[in-house]
VODOFI-236402 format. One record per residue (C-alpha): x, y, z; residue number from 1. Coordinates in pm, whole numbers, padded with zeros to 5 digits. Layout:
% residues N
X,Y,Z,NUM
...
END
This chain:
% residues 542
00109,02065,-07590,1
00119,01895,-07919,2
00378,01584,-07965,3
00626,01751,-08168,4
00696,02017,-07904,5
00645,01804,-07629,6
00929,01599,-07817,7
01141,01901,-07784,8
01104,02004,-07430,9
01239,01672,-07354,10
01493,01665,-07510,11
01634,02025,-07371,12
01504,01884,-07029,13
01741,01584,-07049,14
02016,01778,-07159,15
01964,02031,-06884,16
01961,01787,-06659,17
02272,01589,-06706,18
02474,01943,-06825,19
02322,02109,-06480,20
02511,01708,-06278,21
02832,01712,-06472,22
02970,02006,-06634,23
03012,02308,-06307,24
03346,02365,-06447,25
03501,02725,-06492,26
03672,02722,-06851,27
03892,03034,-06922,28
03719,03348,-06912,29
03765,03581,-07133,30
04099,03815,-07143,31
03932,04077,-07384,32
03554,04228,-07428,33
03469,04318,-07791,34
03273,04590,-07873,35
02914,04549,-07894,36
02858,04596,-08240,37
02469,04613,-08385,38
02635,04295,-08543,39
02716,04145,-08255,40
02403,04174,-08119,41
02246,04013,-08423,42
02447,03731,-08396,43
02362,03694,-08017,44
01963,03665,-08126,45
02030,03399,-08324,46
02214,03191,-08109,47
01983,03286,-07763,48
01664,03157,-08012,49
01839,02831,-08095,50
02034,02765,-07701,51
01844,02993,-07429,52
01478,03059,-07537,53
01348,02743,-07440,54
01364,02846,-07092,55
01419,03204,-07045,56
01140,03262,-07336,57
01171,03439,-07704,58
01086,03815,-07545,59
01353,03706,-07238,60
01077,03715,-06942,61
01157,03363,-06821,62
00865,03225,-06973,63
01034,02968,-07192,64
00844,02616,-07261,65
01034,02406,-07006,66
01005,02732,-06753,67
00735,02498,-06587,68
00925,02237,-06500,69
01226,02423,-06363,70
01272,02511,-06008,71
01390,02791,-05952,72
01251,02973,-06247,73
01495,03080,-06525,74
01587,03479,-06493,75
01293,03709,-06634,76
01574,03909,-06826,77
01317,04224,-06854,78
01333,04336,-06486,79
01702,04389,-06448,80
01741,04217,-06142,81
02051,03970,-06150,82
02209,03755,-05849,83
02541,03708,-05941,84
02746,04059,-05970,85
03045,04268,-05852,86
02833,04565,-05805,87
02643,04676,-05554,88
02287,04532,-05406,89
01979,04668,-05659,90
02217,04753,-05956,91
02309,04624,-06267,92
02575,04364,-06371,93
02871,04431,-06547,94
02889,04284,-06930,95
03207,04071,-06733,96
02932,03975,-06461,97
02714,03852,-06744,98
02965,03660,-06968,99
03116,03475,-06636,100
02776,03351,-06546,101
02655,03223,-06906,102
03069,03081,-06895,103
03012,02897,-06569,104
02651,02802,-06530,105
02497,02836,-06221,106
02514,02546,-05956,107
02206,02431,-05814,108
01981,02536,-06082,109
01914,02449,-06470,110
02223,02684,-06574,111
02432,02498,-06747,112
02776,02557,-06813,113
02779,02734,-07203,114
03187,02722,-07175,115
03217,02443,-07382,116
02987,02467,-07569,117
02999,02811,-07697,118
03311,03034,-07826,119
03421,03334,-07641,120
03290,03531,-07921,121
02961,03363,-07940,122
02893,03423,-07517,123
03008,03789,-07558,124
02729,03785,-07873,125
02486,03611,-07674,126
02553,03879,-07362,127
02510,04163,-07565,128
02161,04061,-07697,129
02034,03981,-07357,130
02145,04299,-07242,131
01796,04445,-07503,132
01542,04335,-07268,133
01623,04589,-07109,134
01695,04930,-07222,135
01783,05079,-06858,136
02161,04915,-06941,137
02181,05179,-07136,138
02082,05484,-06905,139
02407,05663,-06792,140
02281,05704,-06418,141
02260,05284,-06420,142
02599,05270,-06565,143
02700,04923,-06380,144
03079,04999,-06389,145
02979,05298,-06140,146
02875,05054,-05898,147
03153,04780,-05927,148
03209,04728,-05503,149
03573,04711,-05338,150
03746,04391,-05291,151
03988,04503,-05014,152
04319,04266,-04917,153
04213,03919,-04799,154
04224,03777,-04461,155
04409,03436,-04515,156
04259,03137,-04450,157
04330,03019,-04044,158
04214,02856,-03700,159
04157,03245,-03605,160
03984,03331,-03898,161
03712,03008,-03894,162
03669,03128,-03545,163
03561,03451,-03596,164
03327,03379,-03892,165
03184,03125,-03667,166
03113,03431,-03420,167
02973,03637,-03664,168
02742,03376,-03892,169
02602,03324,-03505,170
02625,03704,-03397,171
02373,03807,-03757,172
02158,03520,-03738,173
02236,03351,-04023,174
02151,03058,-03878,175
01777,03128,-03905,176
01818,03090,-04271,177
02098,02833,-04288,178
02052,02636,-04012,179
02329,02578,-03722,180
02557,02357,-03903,181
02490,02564,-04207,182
02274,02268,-04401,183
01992,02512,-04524,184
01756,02385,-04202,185
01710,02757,-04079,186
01379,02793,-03862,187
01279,03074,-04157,188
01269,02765,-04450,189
00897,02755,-04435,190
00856,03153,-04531,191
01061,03215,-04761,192
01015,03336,-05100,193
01170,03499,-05376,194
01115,03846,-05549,195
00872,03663,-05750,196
00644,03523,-05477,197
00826,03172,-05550,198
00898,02934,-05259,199
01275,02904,-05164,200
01494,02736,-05019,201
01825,02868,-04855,202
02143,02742,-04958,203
02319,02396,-04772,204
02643,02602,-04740,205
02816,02255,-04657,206
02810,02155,-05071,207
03015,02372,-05235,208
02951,02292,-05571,209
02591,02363,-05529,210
02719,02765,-05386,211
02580,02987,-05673,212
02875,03261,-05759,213
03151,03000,-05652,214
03267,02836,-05318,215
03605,03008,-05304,216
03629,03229,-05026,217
03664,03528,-05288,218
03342,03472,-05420,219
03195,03426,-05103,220
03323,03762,-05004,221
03157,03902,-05297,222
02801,03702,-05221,223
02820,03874,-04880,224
02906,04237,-05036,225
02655,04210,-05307,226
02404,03979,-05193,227
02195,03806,-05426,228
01895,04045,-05549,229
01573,03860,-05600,230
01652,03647,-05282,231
01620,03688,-04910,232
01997,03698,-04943,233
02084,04044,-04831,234
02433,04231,-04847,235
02648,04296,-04568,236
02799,04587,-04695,237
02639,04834,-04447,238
02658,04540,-04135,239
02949,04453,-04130,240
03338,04553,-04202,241
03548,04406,-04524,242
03761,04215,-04226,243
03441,04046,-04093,244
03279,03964,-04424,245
03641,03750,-04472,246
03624,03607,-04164,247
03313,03509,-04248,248
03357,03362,-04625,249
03607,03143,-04480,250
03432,03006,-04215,251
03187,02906,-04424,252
03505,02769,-04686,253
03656,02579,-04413,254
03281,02349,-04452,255
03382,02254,-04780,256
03603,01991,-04805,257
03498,01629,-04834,258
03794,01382,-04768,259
03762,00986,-04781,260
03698,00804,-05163,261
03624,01098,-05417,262
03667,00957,-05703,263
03639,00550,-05685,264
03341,00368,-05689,265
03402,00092,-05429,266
03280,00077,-05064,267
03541,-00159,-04859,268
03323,-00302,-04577,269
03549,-00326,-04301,270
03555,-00687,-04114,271
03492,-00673,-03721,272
03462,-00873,-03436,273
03175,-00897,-03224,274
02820,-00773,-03324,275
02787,-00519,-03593,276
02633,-00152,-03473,277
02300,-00095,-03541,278
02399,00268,-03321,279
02533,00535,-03555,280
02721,00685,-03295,281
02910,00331,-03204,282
03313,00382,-03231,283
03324,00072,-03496,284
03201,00345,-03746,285
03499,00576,-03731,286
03759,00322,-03882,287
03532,00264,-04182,288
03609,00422,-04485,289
03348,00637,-04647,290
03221,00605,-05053,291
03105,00965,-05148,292
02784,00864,-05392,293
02628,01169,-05625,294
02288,01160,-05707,295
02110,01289,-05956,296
01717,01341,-06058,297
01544,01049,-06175,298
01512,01169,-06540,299
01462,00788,-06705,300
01122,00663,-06697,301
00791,00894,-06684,302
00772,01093,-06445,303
01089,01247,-06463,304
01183,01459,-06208,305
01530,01726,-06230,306
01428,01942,-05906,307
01602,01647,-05671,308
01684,01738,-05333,309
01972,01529,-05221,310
02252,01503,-05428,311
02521,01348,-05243,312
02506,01066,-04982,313
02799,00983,-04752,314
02813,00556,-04672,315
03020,00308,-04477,316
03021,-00059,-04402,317
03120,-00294,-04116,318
03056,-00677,-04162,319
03145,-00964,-03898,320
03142,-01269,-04158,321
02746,-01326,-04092,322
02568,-00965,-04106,323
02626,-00697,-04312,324
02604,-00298,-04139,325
02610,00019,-04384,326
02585,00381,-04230,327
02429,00618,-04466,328
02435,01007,-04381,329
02273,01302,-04639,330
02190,01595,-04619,331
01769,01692,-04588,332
01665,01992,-04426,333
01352,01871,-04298,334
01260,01602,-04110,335
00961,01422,-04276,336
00756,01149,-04083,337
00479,01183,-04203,338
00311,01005,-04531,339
-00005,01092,-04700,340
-00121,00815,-04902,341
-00246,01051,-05200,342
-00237,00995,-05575,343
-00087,01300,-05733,344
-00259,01371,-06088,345
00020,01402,-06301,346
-00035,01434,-06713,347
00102,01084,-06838,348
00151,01319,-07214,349
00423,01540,-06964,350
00756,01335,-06982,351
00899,01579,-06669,352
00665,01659,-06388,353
00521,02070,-06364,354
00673,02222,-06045,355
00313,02323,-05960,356
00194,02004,-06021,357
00367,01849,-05719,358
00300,01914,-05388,359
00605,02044,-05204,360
00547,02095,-04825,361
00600,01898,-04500,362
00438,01652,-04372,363
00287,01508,-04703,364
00537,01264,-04827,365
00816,01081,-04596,366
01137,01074,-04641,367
01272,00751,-04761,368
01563,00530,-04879,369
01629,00243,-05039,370
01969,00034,-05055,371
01927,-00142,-05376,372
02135,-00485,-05477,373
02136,-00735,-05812,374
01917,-01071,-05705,375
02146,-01298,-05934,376
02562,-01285,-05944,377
02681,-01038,-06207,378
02925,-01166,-06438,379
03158,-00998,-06623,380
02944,-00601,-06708,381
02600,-00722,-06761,382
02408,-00606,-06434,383
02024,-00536,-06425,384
01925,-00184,-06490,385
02037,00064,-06174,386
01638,00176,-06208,387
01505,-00090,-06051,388
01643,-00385,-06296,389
01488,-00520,-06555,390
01246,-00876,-06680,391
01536,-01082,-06674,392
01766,-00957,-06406,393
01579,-00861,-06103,394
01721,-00586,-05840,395
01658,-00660,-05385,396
01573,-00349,-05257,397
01611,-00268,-04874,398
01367,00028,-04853,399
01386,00226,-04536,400
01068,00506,-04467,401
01076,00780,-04205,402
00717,00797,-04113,403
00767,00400,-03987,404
01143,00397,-03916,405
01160,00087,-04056,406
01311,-00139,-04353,407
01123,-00345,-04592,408
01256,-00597,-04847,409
01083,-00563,-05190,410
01210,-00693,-05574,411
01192,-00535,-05865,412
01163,-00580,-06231,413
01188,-00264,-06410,414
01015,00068,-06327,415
00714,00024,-06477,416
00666,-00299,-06276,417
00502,-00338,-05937,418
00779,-00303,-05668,419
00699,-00686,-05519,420
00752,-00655,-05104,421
00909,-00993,-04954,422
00665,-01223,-04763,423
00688,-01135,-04363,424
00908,-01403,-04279,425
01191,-01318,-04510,426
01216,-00932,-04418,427
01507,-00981,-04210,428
01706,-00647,-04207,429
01694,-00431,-03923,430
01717,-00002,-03916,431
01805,00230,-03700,432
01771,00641,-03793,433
01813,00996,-03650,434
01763,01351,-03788,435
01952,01600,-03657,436
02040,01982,-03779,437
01970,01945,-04168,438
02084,01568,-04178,439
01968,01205,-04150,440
02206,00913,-04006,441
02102,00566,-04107,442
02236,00218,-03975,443
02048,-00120,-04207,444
02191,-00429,-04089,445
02094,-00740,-04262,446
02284,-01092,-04265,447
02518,-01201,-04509,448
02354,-01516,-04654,449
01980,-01580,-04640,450
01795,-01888,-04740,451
01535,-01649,-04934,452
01615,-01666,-05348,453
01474,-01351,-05388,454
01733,-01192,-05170,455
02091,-01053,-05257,456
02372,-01269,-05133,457
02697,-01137,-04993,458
03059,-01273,-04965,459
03384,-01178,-04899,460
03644,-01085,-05132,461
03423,-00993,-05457,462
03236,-00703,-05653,463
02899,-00658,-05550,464
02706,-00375,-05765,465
02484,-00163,-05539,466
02287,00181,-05578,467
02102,00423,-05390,468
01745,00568,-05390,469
01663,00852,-05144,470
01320,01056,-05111,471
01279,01412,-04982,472
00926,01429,-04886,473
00864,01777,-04825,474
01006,01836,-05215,475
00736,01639,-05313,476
00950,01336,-05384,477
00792,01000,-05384,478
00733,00671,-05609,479
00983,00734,-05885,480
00994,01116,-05819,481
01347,01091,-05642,482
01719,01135,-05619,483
01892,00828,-05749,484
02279,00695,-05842,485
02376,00453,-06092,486
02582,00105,-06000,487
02895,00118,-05754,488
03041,-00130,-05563,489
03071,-00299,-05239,490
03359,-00545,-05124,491
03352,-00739,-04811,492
03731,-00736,-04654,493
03852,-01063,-04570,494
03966,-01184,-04287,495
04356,-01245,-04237,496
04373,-01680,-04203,497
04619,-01802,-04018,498
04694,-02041,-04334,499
04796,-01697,-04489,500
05026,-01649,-04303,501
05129,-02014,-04305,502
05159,-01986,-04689,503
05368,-01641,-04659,504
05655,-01813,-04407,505
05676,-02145,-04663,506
05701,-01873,-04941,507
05962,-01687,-04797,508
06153,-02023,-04672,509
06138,-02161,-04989,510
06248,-01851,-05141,511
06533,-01901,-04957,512
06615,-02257,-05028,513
06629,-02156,-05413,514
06886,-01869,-05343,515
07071,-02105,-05130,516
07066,-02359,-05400,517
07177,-02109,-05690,518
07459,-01975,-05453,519
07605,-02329,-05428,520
07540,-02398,-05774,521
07713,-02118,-05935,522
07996,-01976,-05676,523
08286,-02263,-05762,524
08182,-02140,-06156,525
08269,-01791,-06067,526
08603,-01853,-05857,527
08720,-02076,-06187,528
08660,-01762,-06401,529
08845,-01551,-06128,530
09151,-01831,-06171,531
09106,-01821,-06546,532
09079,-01449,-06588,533
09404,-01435,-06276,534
09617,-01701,-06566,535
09514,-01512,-06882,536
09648,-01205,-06713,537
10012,-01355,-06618,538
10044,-01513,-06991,539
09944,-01229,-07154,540
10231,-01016,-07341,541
10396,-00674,-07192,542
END
C-alpha cells in the first residue's frame, strides 16, 4: 500500500472510529420518499464514491480499502442479503429499511451515523444507488413491500411481562447463544459464524446501545420477527406467537437500564470504618456509588486497534483514611487465563492492525486491566497524556492479569516507552477477581500514601485524574491493542471532624448574637417612627 493511500485509510479509520463511539443517535427520519429518478441515482454515485466506498468497495461487494481492518465486514451490497428490515427472513429491505439504517448507523460495528452528516435528500440519493448492485430489487416477485411483516398491538411493559420473556428466552435456548444473564457468553460462541464463513460473536443483550436495529422493545420485536439474515440470528415468526415475541423483547428491555453517575466524571470513594474489602461480594460495596466509564479502541499510537471488546466498565471505591479499595465489573464473555508469550508480526507501514492479522481465540492472550494514576499532583488542566503519560509527566499504573490473578505496579512515559515495573518491594497493592456468566468482578486495594516516589499519592478531599485500560484476550487484545478511557476523576470523602461540627454550633451561635444585637440596636428606632408617624397623623389637616 503506497503512503498516499495508506494516508487515507487512516484517516477514514479514525473517523470511523470516533463517529462509530459518539454519534448512535436517531435524527428525524424522513416524512416523505422521493422518487427515484435516473438523477437521483446519479447523484447517489457520487456521493457513495466520496463517503461509503472506502469500505463497502467502488462495485459495492464490501471490499473497500479499510474492509481489512473492520470487524464485522462492511455489507457486500451485491448479494441482497440485509440484517436490519421490516420484512420477512430471506427478503429484501424496504427503500424506508435502507434510508433508516444509513440515518442511524449501526451500533456495534463501523456504521456510522450519516444523519448529520448527510441531507435527507442526499441519504434517499445515496439509497437509491446502492439499491444497483443489485438488479433483483427490481424483479416484481422480490417486491420488498410484499413482504413488510405485521406489527400486532404491544404487550406493555410489566413484572408479568419480564416474567414470561424470561420463560421463553430459557424455554428456546437462547441462552446457548447469549449466555444466561444474556452477556453474549452462550456455550455456542466458539462456532459461530456468519453467512460469510466469518467468526461471530452473539450480541451482550445487557448494552443497549450496542443492539443493532435499536434497543426499544419495538425494535426488538421486529429483530425477533425478522431475524437478522447473514447471522445465526433466526426469526421467530414460525416459533413463537406475536404475544410471546413481546414478552420476550421486553424481557430483554427490562436489562437495559444503567442507573448510578451517567453523565459525570467523578468517582466519590466512600470513607469506612474498619478494613477495606478485598471480597467483591462484601456488603461495604453496596453503599458505594458507581462511575459508569466508556471505552473506546485504542486508535492513538501504532497499532491502532477499533475492533475493542469492552466498552463500558462499571467502578466503585471504599477508603478507610490509609488504603484505598476500587471494585471494577465489565462485561467479557470469556474467561481468559491463559497467556502466550508470542510476538504477533504486525506491518509497522499499517497504522490500524488487519483483522486477520491478529489472533483472536482463547487461551492465547489473558485478560487484563490496568488502573492507571498521574505520578506528580496535577495542577490546574495540565495532566500527563491518558495513554500512558508522557517524558515529563509520568502515569502509576496498577496492572492486574488473569492468567496470574495478580497486580503489578509499573510507570510509564509515553507509549512508545518501555512500561517500567516497580522494584519487588514497592508493589504493594493487593487483587482479588472472579468471572462469572459473561463478566469479571475486580477488588485492587492499595494504601493511601506510600514512601515510593514513583507511586501515585492519595488524599482526601481533592481531584485525582485516573483512567482505565482493559484487555480481552481471546479478541486478540494485548500490549497497546486494547479498550481504553480518557482522564476522570476520583475524590476521597472526608471524614465528618468533630471540630466541624464544633465550628457549625459557634456559627450558628454567633449568628445569633448578631441578630440579637441588630434587634436591640434598631427596635427603639422603629417604635420612634411608629410615635412620629402616630403625631404626624393627629396634626395633620381634615
Amino acid at each position: 500500500m503506497n503512503r498516499e493511500r495508506h494516508a487515507t485509510v487512516w484517516r477514514i479509520l479514525l473517523s470511523v472510529s470516533f463517529l462509530a463511539l459518539g454519534l448512535l443517535t436517531d435524527p428525524a427520519l424522513a416524512q416523505t420518499k422521493p422518487p427515484a429518478t435516473e438523477e437521483m441515482v446519479k447523484a447517489g454515485e457520487k456521493i457513495y464514491q466520496r463517503r461509503c466506498f472506502f469500505c463497502h468497495g467502488e462495485e459495492g461487494t464490501g471490499d473497500g480499502p479499510v474492509a481489512d481492518y473492520l470487524d464485522p465486514r462492511p455489507r457486500d451490497f451485491t448479494v441482497g442479503m440485509y440484517k436490519l428490515r421490516s420484512t420477512g427472513s430471506g427478503s429484501l429491505p424496504t427503500d424506508e429499511d435502507l434510508f433508516r439504517t444509513v440515518t442511524r448507523g449501526i451500533p456495534g460495528t463501523a456504521m456510522p451515523t450519516w444523519g448529520p452528516y448527510l441531507t435527507e435528500m442526499e441519504r434517499w440519493q445515496v439509497v437509491y444507488y446502492i439499491k444497483t448492485f443489485f438488479p433483483e430489487f427490481d424483479l416484481p416477485e422480490l417486491d420488498p413491500y410484499k413482504q413488510v411483516v405485521e406489527v400486532s398491538k404491544q404487550v406493555p411493559l410489566s413484572p408479568e411481562s419480564v416474567a414470561k420473556g424470561r420463560e421463553i428466552f430459557e424455554r428456546e435456548k437462547c441462552w446457548e447463544c447469549h449466555g444466561r444473564e444474556v452477556r453474549g457468553d452462550g456455550i455456542k460462541i466458539h462456532k459461530m459464524k456468519d453467512a460469510w464463513d466469518f467468526p461471530i460473536r452473539p450480541a451482550d443483550l445487557t448494552r443497549s446501545w450496542r443492539i443493532k436495529g435499536g434497543a426499544d422493545p419495538k425494535d426488538l420485536y421486529l429483530r425477533f420477527t425478522t431475524g437478522l439474515d447473514g447471522t445465526p440470528m433466526p426469526s421467530f415468526i414460525n416459533t413463537l406467537s406475536a404475544e410471546e415475541r413481546w414478552h420476550l423483547a421486553n424481557y430483554i428491555s427490562s436489562l437495559h437500564e444503567i442507573s448510578g453517575t451517567e453523565g459525570t466524571t467523578v468517582l466519590v470513594s466512600k470513607r469506612v470504618e474498619g478494613e477495606v474489602p478485598l471480597d467483591p461480594n462484601s456488603s461495604v460495596w453496596r453503599d458505594a456509588p458507581p462511575l459508569h466509564v466508556p471505552l473506546m479502541g485504542q486508535v492513538i499510537a501504532w497499532p491502532r486497534w477499533q475492533n475493542h471488546s469492552v466498552d463500558l466498565i462499571t467502578v466503585r471505591s471504599v477508603h478507610n483514611g490509609k488504603e484505598l479499595a476500587f471494585l471494577l465489573q465489565w462485561d467479557d464473555p470469556t474467561e481468559d487465563r491463559v497467556h502466550k508469550d508470542m510476538k504477533v508480526p504486525l506491518d509497522p507501514e499499517d497504522s490500524y492492525v488487519k483483522v486477520a492479522d491478529l489472533p483472536r481465540k482463547p487461551n492465547t492472550f489473558r485478560d487484563q486491566l490496568a488502573l492507571q494514576f498521574p505520578v506528580k499532583p496535577v495542577e490546574g488542566a495540565l495532566k500527563p497524556h491518558f495513554l500512558w503519560g508522557d517524558r515529563q509527566r509520568p502515569v502509576h499504573l496498577m496492572v492486574w492479569r488473569a492468567d496470574q490473578d495478580a497486580l503489578e505496579e509499573v510507570n510509564a512515559r509515553g507509549p512508545f516507552a518501555e512500561l517500567t515495573p516497580q522494584p519487588a518491594e514497592a508493589q504493594q497493592g493487593r487483587a482479588k477477581s472472579a468471572w462469572k456468566d459473561g463478566q469479571w468482578t475486580l477488588v485492587v486495594v492499595r494504601p493511601l500514601k506510600t514512601g515510593d516516589k514513583d507511586d501515585a499519592q492519595f488524599g482526601e478531599g481533592r481531584l485525582i485524574p485516573m483512567a482505565f485500560n482493559v484487555w480481552d484476550g481471546t479478541n486478540g487484545e494485548h500490549g497497546l491493542i486494547m479498550s481504553l478511557s480518557p482522564w476522570y476523576y476520583v475524590i476521597l470523602e472526608a471524614p465528618t471532624s468533630v471540630l466541624a461540627y464544633v465550628v457549625s454550633l459557634l456559627g450558628a451561635v454567633g449568628l445569633g448574637l448578631v441578630f440579637f444585637r441588630l434587634n436591640r440596636k434598631y427596635r427603639p428606632m422603629r417604635g420612634t417612627a411608629r410615635q412620629d408617624e402616630g403625631s404626624r397623623s393627629r396634626s395633620a389637616p381634615a
